[in-house]
C-alpha positions as CSV (number, residue, x, y, z in Angstrom):
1,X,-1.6,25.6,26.2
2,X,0.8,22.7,25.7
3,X,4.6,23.1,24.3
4,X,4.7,20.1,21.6
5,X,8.1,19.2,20.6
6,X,8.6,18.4,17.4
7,X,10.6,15.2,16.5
8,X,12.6,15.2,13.8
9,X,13.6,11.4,12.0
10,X,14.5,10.8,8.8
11,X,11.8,9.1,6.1
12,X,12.4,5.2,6.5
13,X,12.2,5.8,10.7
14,X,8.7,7.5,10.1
15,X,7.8,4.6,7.7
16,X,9.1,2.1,10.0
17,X,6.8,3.7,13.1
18,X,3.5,4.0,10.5
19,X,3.6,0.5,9.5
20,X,4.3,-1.0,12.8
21,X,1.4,1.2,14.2
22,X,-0.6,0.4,11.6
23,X,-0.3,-3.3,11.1
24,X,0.6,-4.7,14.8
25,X,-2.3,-5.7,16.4
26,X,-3.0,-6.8,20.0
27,X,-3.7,-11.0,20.1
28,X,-6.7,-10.8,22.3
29,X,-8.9,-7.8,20.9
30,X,-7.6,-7.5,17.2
31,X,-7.4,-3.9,17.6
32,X,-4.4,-1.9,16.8
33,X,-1.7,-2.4,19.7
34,X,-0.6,1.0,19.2
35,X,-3.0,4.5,19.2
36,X,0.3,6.9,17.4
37,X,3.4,6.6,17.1
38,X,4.2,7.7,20.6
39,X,2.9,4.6,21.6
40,X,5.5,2.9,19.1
41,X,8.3,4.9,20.3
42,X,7.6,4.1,24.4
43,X,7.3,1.0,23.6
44,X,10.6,0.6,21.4
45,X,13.1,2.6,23.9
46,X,11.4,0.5,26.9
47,X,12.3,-2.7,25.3
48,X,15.7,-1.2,24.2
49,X,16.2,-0.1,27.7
50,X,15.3,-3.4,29.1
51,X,17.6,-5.2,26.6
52,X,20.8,-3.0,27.7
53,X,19.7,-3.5,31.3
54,X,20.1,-7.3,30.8
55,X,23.7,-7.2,28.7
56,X,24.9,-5.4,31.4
57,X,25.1,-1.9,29.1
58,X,23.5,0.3,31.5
């Protein structure tokens, strides 16, 4: 049995994830890019990450 943790984020940050998730979709297939909002959230700290990696933040 897996431990889920659950992720608490106010209203507008849920709405923000749904419609990415739902309305992003990948160039060459035309499927969704993203299969949950996991997916939106790896995605979003990885680019974050990478962007304070190149200002010299981290």
């Amino acid at each position: 049995m897996r431990n889920h943790q659950v992720l608490m984020m106010n209203n507008s940050t849920r709405t923000y994830l749904r419609e990415i998730q739902n309305k992003v979709r990948s160039s060459i297939t035309g499927e969704k890019e993203f299969i949950n909002e996991n997916a939106v959230i790896d995605y979003a700290v990885k680019a974050l990450y990478d962007l304070f990696k190149k200002q010299r933040l981290l």
